[in-house]
PQR file with spaces between the fields and no chain letter, atoms N, CA, C, O and H, PARSE charges and radii, in Angstrom:
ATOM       1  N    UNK     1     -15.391   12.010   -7.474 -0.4000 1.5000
ATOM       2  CA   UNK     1     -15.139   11.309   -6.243 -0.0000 2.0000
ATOM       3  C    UNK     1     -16.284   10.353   -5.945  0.5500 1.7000
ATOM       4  O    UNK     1     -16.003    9.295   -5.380 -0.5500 1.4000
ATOM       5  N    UNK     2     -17.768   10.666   -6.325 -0.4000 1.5000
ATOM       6  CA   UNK     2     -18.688   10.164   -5.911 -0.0000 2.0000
ATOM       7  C    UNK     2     -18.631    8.222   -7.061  0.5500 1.7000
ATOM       8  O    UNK     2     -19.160    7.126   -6.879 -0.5500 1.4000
ATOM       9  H    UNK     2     -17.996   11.525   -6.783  0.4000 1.0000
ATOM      10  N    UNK     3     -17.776    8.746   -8.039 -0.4000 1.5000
ATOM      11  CA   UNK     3     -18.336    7.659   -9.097 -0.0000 2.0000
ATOM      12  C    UNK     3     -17.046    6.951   -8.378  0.5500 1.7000
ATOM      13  O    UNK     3     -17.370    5.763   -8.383 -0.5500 1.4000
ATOM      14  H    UNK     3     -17.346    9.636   -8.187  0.4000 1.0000
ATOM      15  N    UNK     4     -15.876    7.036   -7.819 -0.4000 1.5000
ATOM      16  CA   UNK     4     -14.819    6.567   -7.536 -0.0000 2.0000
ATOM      17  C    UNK     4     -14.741    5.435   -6.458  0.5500 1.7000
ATOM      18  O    UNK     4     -14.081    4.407   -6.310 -0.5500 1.4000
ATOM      19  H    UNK     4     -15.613    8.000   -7.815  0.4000 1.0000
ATOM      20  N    UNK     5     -16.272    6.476   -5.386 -0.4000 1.5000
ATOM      21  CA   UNK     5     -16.416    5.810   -4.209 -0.0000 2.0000
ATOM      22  C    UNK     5     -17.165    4.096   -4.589  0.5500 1.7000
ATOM      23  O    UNK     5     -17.033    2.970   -4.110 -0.5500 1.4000
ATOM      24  H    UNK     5     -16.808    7.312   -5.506  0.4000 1.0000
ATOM      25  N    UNK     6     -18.235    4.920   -6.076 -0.4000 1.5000
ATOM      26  CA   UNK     6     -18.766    3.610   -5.979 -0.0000 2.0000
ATOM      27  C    UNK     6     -18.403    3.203   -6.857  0.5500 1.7000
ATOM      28  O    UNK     6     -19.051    3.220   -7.904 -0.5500 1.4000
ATOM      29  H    UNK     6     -18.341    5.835   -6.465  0.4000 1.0000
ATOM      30  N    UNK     7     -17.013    2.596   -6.714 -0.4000 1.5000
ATOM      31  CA   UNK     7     -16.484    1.376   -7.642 -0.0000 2.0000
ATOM      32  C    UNK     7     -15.600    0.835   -6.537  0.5500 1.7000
ATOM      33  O    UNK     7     -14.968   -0.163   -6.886 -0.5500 1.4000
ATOM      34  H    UNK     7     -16.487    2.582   -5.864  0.4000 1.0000
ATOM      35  N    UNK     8     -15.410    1.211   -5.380 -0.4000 1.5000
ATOM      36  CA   UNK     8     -14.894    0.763   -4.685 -0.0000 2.0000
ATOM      37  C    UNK     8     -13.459    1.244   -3.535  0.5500 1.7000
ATOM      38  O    UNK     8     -13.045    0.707   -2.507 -0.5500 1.4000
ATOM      39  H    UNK     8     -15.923    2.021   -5.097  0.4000 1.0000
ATOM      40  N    UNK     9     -13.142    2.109   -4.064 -0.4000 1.5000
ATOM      41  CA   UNK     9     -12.581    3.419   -3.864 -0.0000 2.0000
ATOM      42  C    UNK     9     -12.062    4.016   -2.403  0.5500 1.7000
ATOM      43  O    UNK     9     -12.870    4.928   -2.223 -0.5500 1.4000
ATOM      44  H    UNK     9     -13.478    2.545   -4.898  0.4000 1.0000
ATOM      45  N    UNK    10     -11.571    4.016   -1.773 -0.4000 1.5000
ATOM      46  CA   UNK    10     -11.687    4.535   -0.266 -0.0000 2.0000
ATOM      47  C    UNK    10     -11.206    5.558   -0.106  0.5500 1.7000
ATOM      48  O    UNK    10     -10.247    5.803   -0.839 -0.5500 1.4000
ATOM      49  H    UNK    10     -10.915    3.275   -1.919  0.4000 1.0000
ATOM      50  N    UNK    11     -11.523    6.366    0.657 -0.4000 1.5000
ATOM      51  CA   UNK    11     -11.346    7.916    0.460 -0.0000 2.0000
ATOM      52  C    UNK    11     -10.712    8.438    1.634  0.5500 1.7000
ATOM      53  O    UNK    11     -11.667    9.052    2.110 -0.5500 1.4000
ATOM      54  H    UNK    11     -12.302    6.167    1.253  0.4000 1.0000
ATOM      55  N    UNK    12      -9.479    8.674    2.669 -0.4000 1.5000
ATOM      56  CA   UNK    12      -9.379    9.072    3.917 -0.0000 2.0000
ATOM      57  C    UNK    12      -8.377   10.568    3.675  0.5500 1.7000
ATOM      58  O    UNK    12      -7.673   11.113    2.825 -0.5500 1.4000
ATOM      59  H    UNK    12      -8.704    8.175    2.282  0.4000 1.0000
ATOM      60  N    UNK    13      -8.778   10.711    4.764 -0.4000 1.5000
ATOM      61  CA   UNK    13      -8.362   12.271    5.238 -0.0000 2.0000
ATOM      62  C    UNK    13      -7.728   12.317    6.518  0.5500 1.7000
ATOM      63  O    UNK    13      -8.291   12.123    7.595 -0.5500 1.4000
ATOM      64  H    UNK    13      -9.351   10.268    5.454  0.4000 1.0000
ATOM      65  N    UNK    14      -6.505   12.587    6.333 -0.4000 1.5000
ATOM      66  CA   UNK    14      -5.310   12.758    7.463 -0.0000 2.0000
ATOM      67  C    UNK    14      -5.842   13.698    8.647  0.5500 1.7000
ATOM      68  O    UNK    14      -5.810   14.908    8.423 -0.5500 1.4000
ATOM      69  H    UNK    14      -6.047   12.745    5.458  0.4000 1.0000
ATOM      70  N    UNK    15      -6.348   13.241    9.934 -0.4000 1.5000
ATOM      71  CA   UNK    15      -6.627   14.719   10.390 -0.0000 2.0000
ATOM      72  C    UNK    15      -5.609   15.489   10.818  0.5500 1.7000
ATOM      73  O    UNK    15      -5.935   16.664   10.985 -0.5500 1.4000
ATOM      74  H    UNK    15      -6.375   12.258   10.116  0.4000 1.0000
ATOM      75  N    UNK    16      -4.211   15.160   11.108 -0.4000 1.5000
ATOM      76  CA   UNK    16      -3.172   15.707   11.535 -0.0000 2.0000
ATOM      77  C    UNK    16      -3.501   17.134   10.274  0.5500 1.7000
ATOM      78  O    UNK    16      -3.714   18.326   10.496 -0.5500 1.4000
ATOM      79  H    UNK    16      -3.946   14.206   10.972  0.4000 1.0000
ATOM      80  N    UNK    17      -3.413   16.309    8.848 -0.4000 1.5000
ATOM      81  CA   UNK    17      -3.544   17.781    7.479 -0.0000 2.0000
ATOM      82  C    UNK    17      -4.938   18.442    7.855  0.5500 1.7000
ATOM      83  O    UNK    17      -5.103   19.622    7.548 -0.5500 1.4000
ATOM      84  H    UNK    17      -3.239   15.341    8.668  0.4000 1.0000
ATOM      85  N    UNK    18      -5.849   17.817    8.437 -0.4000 1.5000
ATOM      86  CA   UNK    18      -6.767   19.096    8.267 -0.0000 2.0000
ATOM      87  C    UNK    18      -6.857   19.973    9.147  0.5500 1.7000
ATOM      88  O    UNK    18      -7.481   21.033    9.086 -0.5500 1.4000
ATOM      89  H    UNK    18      -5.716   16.858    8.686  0.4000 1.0000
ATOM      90  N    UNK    19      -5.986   19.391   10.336 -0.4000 1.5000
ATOM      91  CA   UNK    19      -5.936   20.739   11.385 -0.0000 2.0000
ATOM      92  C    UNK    19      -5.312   21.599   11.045  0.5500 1.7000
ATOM      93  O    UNK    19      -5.622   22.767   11.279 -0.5500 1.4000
ATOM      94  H    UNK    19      -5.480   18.531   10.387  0.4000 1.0000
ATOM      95  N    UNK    20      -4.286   21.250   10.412 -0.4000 1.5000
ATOM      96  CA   UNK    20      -3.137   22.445   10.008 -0.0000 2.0000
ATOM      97  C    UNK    20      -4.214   23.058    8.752  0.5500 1.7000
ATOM      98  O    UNK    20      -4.458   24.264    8.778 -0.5500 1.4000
ATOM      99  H    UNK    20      -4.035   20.301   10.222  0.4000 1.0000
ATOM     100  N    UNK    21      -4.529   22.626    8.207 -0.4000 1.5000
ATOM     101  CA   UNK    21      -5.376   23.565    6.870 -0.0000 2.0000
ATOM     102  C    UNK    21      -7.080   23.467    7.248  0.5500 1.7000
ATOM     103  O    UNK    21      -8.061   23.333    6.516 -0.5500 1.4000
ATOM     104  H    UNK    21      -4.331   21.646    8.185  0.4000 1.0000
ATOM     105  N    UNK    22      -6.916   23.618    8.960 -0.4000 1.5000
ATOM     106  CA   UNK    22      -8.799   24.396    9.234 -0.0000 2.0000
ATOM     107  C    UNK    22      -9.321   23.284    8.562  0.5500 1.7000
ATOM     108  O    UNK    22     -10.307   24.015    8.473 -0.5500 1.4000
ATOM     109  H    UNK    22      -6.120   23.727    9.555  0.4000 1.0000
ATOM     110  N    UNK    23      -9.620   22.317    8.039 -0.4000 1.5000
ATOM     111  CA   UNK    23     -10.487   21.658    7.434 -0.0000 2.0000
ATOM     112  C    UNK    23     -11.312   20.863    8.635  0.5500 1.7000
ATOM     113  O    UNK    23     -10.805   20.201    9.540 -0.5500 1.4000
ATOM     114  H    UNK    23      -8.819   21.723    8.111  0.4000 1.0000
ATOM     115  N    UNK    24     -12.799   21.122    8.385 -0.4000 1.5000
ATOM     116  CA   UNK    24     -13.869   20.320    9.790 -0.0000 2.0000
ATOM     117  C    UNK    24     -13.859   19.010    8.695  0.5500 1.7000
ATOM     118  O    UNK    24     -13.444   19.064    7.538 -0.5500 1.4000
ATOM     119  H    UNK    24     -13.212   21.659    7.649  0.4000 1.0000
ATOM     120  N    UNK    25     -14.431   17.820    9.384 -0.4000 1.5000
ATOM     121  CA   UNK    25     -15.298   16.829    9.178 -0.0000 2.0000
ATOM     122  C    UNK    25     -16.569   16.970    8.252  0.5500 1.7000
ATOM     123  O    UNK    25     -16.929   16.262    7.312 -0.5500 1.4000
ATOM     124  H    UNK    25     -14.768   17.776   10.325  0.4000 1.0000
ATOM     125  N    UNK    26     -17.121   18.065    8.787 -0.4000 1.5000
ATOM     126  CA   UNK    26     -18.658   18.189    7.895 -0.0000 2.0000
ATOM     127  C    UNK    26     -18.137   19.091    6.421  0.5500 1.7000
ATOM     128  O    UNK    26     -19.055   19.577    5.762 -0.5500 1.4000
ATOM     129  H    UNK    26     -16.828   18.640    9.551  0.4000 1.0000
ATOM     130  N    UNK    27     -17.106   19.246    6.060 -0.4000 1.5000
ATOM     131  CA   UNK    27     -17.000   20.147    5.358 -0.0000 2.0000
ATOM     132  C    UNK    27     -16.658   19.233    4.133  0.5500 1.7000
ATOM     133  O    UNK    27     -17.032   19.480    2.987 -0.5500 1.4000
ATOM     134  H    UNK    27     -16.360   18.851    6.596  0.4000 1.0000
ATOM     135  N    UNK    28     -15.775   17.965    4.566 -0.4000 1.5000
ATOM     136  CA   UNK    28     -16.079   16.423    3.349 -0.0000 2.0000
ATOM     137  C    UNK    28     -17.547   16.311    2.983  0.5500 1.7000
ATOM     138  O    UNK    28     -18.618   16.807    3.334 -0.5500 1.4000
ATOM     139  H    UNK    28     -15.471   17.765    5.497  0.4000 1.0000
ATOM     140  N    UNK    29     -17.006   15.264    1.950 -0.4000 1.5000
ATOM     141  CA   UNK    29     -18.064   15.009    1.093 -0.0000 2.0000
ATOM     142  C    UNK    29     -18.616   13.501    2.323  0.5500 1.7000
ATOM     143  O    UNK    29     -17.825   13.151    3.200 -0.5500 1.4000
ATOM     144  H    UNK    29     -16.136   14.861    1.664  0.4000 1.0000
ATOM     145  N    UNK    30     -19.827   12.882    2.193 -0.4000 1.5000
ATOM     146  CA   UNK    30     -20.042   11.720    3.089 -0.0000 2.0000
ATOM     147  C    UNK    30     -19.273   10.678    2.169  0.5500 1.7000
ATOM     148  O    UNK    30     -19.067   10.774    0.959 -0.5500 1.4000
ATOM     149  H    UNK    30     -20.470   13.166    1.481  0.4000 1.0000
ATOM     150  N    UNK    31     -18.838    9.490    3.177 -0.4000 1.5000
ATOM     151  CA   UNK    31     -18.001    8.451    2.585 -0.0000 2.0000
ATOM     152  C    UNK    31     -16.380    9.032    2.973  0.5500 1.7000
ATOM     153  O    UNK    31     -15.453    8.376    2.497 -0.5500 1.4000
ATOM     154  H    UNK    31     -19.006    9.411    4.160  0.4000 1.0000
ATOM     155  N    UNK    32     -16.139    9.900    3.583 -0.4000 1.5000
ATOM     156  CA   UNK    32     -14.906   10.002    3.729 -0.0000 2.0000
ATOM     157  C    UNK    32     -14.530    9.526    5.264  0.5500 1.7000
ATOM     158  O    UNK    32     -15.289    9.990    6.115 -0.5500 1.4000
ATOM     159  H    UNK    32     -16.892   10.433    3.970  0.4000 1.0000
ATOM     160  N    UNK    33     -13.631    8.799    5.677 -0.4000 1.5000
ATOM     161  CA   UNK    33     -13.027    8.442    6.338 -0.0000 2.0000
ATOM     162  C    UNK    33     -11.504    9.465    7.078  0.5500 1.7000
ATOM     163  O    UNK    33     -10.569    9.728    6.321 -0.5500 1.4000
ATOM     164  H    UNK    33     -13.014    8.422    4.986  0.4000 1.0000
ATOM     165  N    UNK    34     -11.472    9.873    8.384 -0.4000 1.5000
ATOM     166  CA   UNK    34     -10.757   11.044    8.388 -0.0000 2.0000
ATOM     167  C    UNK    34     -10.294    9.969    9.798  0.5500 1.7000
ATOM     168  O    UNK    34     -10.931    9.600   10.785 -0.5500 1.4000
ATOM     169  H    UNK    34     -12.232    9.659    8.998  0.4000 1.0000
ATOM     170  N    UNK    35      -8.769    9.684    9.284 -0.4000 1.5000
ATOM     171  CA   UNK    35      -7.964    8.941   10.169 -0.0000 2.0000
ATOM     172  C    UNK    35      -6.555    9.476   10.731  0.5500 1.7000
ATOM     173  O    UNK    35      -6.047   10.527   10.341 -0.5500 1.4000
ATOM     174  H    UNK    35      -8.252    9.983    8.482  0.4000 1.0000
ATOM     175  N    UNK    36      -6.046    8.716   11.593 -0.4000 1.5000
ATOM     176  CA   UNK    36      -4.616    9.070   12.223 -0.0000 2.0000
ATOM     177  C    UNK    36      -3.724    9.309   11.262  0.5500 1.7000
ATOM     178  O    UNK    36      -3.990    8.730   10.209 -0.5500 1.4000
ATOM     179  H    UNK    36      -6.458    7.862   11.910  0.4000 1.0000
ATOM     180  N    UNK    37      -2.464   10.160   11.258 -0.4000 1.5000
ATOM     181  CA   UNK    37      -0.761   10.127   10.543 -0.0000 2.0000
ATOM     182  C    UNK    37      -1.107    8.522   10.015  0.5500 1.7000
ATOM     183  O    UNK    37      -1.635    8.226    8.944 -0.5500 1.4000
ATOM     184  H    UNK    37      -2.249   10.630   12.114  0.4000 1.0000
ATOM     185  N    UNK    38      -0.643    7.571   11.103 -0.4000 1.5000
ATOM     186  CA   UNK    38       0.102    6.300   10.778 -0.0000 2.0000
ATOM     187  C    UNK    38      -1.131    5.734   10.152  0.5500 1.7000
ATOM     188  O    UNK    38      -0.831    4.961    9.242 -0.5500 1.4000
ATOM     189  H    UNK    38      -0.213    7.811   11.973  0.4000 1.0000
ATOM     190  N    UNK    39      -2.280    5.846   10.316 -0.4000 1.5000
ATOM     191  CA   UNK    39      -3.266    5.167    9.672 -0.0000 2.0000
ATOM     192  C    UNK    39      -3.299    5.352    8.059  0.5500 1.7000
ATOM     193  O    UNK    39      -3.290    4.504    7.166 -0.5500 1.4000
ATOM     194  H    UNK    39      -2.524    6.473   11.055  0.4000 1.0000
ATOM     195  N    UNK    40      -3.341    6.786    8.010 -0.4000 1.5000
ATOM     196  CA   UNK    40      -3.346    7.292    6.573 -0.0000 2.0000
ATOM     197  C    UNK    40      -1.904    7.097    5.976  0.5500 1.7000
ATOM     198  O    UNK    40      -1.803    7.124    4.750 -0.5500 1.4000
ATOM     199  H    UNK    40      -3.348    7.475    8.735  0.4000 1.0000
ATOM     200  N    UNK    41      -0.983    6.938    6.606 -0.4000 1.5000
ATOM     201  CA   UNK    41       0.903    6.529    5.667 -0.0000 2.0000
ATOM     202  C    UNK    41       0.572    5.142    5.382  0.5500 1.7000
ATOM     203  O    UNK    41       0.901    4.519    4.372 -0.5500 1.4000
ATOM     204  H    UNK    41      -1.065    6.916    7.602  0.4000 1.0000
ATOM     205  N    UNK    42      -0.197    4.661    6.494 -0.4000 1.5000
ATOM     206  CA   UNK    42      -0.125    2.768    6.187 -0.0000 2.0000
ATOM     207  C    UNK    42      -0.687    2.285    5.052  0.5500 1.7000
ATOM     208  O    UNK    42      -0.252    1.422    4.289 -0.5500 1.4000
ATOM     209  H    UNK    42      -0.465    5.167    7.315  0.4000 1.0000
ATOM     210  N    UNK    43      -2.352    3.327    4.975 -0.4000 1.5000
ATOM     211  CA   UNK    43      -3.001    3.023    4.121 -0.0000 2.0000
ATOM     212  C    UNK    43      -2.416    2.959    2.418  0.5500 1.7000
ATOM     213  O    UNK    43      -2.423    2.150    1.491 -0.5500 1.4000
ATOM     214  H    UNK    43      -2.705    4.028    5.595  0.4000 1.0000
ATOM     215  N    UNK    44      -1.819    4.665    2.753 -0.4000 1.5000
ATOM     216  CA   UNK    44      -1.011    4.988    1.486 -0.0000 2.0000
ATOM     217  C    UNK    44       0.321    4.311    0.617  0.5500 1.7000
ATOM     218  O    UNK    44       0.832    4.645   -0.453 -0.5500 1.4000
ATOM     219  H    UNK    44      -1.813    5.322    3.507  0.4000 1.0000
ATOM     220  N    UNK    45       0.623    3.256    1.539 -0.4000 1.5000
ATOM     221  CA   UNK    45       1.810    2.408    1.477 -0.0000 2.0000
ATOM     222  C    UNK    45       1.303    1.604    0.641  0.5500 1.7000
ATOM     223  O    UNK    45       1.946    1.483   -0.402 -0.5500 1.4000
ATOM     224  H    UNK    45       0.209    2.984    2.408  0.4000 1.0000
ATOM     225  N    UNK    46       0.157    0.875    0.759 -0.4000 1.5000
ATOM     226  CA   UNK    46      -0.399    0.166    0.434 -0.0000 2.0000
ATOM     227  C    UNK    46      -1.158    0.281   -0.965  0.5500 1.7000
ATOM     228  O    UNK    46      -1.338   -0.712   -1.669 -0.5500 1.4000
ATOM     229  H    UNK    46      -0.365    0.973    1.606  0.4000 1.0000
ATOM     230  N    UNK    47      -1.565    1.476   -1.299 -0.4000 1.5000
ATOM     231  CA   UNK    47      -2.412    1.829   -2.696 -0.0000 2.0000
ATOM     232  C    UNK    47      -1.750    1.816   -4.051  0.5500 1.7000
ATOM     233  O    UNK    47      -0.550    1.955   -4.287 -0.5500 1.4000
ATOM     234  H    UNK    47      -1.419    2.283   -0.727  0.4000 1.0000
ATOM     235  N    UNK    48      -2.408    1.689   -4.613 -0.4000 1.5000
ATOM     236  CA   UNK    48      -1.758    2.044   -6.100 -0.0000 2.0000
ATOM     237  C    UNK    48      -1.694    3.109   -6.519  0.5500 1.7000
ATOM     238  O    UNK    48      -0.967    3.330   -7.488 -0.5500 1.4000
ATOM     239  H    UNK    48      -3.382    1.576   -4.421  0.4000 1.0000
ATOM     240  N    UNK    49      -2.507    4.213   -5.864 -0.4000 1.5000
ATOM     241  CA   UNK    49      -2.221    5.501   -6.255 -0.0000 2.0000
ATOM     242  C    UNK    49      -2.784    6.088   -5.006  0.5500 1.7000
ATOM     243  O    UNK    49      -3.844    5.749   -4.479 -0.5500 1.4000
ATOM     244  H    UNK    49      -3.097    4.034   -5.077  0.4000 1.0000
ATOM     245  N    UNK    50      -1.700    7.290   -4.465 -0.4000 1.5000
ATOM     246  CA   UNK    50      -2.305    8.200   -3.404 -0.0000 2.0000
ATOM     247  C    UNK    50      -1.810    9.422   -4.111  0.5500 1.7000
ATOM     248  O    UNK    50      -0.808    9.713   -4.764 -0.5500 1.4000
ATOM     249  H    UNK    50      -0.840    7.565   -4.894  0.4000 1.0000
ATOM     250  N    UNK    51      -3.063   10.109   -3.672 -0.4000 1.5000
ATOM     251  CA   UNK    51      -3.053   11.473   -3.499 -0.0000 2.0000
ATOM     252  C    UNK    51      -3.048   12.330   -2.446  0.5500 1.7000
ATOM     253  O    UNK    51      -3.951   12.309   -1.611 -0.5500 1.4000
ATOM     254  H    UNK    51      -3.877    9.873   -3.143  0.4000 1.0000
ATOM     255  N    UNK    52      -2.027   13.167   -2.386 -0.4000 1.5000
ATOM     256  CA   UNK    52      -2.217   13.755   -0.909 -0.0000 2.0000
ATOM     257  C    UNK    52      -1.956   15.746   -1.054  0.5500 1.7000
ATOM     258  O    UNK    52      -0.888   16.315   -1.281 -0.5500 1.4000
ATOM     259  H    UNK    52      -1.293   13.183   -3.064  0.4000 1.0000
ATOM     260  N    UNK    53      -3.193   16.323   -0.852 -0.4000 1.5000
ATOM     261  CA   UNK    53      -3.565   17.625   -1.415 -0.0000 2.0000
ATOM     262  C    UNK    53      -3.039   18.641   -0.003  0.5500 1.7000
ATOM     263  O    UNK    53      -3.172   19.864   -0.040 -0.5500 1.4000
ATOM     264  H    UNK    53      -4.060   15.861   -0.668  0.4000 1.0000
């Protein structure tokens, strides 16, 4: 993730998913971005590849 970030990479985290799966903020790696539903679908619309865990 770290070599991913630096090539350019953007990294976000749904918080709607991390409430439901307990996940805090500090518990990411730094460089992660932890945004809205519609923020993170928009983003994902947009990528060439999403992953969503």
């Amino acid at each position: 993730m770290k070599n991913a970030q630096a090539v350019g990479v953007k990294i976000l985290a749904c918080a709607m998913s991390m409430d439901v799966m307990g996940i805090k903020k500090e518990e990411l790696i730094d460089g992660v971005d932890v945004v809205g539903v519609a923020t993170y679908l928009g983003a994902a619309s947009e990528s060439n590849i999403n992953l969503f865990i």
